[in-house]
N, C-alpha and C positions, 0 to 999 in steps of 0.2 A: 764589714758585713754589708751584705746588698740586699735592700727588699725589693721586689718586685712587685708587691703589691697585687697581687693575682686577686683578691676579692673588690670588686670595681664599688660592687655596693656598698664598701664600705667608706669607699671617697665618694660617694653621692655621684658616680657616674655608671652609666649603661655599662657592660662591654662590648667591645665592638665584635659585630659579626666578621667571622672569618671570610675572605670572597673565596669565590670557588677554582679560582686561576692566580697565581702567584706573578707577583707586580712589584716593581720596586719601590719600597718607602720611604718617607720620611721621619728621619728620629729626632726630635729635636732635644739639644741640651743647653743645659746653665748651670750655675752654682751661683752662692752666696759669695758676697763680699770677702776674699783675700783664704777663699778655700780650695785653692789648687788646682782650679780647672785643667790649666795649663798639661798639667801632667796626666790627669787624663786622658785628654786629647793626643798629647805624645804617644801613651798607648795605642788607642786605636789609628794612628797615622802609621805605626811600630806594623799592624796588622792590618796593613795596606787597604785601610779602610778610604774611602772620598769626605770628605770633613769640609764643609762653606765654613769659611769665620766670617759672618758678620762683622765683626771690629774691624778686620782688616778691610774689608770691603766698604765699610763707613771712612776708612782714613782715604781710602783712593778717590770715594766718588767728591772729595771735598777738594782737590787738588786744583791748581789754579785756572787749569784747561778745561777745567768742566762749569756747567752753568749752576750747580748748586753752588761753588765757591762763591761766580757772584752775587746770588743771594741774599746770602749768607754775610758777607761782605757789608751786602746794600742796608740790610738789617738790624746787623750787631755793631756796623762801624770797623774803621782802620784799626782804634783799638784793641782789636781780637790779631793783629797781624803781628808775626814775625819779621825779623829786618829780612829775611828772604823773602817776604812778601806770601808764605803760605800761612795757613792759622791755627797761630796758638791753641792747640786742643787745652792745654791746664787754663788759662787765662778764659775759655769760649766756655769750659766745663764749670770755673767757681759763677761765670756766670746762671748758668742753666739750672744748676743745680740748687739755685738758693731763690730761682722766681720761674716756676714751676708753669707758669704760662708763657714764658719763654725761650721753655726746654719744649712746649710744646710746640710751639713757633720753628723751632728746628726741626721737632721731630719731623713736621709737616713737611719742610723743605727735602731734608735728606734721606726717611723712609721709600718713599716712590723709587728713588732712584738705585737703594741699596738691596730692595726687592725686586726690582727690575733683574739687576745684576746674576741676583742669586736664584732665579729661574732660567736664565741662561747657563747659569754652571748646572743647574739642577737636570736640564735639557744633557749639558753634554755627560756629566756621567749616565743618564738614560739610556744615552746611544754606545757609552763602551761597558755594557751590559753590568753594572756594579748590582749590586744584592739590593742594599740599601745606601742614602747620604746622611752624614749625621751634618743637620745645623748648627751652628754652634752662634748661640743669639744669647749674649748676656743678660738682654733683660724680657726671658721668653716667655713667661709667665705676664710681668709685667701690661707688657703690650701684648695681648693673645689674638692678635689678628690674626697669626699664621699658625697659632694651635690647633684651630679644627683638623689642619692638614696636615698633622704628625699623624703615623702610625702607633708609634710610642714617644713619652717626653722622660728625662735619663738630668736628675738634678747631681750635681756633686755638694757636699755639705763636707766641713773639720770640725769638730769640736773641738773647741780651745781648754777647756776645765772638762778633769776627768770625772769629775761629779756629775755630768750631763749625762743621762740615761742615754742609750742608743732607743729605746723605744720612744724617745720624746728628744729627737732630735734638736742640737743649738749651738750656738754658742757663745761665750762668754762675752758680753758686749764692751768689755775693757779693753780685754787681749783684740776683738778684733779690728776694732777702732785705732788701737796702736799701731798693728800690722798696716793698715791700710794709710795711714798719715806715713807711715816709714818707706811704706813700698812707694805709693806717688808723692811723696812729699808735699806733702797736704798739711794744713792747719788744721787743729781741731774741729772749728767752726765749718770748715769745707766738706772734711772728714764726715763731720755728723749730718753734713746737708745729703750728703751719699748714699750714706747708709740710707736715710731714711727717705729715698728716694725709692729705697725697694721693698717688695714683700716681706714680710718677716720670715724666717724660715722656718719654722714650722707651717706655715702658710703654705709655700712653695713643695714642701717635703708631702702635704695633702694631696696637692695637682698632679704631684709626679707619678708615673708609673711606673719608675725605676731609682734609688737613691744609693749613689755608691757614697760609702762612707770613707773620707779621707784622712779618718785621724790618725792613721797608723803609719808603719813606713811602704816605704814607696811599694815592695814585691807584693803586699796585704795590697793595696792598691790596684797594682796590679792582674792579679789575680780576680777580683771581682769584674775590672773592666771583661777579661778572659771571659770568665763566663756568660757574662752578657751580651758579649759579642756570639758568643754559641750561639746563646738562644734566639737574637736574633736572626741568625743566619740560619736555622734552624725549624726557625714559626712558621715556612712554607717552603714548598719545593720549589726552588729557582728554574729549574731547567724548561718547566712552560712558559715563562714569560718570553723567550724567545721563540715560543712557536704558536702564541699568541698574543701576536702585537696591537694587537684593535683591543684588546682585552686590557692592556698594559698603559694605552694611550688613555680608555675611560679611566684609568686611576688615578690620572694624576689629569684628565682634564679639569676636574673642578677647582687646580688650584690654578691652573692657567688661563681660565675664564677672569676666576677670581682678578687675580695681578693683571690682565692684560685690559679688561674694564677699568678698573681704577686706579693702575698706575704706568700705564702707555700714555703716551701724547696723544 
């Protein structure tokens, strides 16, 4: 099941005015803790969608040749190192995750430089004329510095226990706790520092303006990303944005002001 959330007023937000020339936007998404992103994203990468991962883009800018590595290094200590000398993300993560002024201390180092990045990709699908890019920012809600400048935000949720209403999105904080100690091999106590690192999800399931529901098998799945991808493709006529560029440039100047004020040298 996909809500879309069409009555804004009921999330305590405005809706946004239509512009009057079609632009290309920003969708940003997330999901909860060990609820199958992954495979949504499959989907629309399947539907030759442009998709930034953040993750990936946070593992590159940490790499040894770059100057947030030494940082980051100077910071946390040898420590956080592999015998290849690159850094231990589980060893750098039970840190961050468990001294919360810490994680901020990072975020501060590697944010700039991972938004830097991903206005650059944001630039080149601009220029090979894509509809829209979907972000794909694990903790998007979280940090909403780059919310203002979604068109739409598109959460993924599973419910682990069939008892959970789909109108009171959740899920079971046993089964997800497990899932996630299993999948990164995590202690409970690291586990729990994780989870509660993030929004609760009915929390995130408010923000969003779109929530596909994953608890089903994968073609249910499926099928909703389908539709949403319509509609987005859909919520404006693409073919003006190519015959007005000055139109196209003011849409997304404000997030380029944005990034290039506070996270350029």
């Amino acid at each position: 099941m996909i809500d879309t959330h069409t009555d804004h007023q009921r999330k305590g937000k405005e809706a946004h005015p239509v512009p009057p020339f079609n632009m290309m936007f920003l969708v940003g998404l997330s999901g909860g803790i060990a609820s199958g992103k992954s495979t949504v994203v499959a989907v629309f990468r399947e539907l030759g969608c442009a998709v930034i991962d953040a993750d990936v883009i946070a593992r590159q800018v940490v790499q040894p040749r770059f100057l947030a590595y030494q940082q980051i290094v100077h910071y946390f200590g040898n420590e956080i190192l592999l015998e290849s000398g690159e850094i231990n993300r589980e060893a750098l993560g039970n840190i961050i995750f468990s001294h919360p002024e810490k994680r901020q201390l990072l975020n501060s180092i590697t944010h700039p430089k991972i938004q830097k990045e991903m206005l650059k990709q944001i630039f080149k699908y601009f220029v090979l004329g894509y509809r829209y890019v979907i972000l794909d920012i694990p903790l998007l809600f979280e940090t909403n510095t780059v919310t203002k400048f979604m068109k739409h935000t598109v959460l993924v949720y599973r419910c682990f226990s069939e008892a959970v209403s789909h109108s009171h999105p959740g899920s079971d904080p046993q089964t997800q706790l497990l899932r996630l100690m299993k999948r990164n091999g995590l202690a409970q106590t690291e586990a729990e520092a994780r989870i509660a690192s993030q929004l609760p999800l009915d929390e995130k399931c408010k923000l969003a303006d779109h929530v596909i529901d994953n608890s089903g098998d994968w073609e249910s799945t499926r099928r909703q990303v389908l539709r949403l991808h319509s509609q987005l493709e859909d919520s404006l006529d693409f073919l003006l944005v190519r015959l007005v560029a000055v139109t196209a440039v003011a849409g997304v100047g404000g997030l380029v002001c944005f990034l290039l004020r506070h996270f350029l040298p």
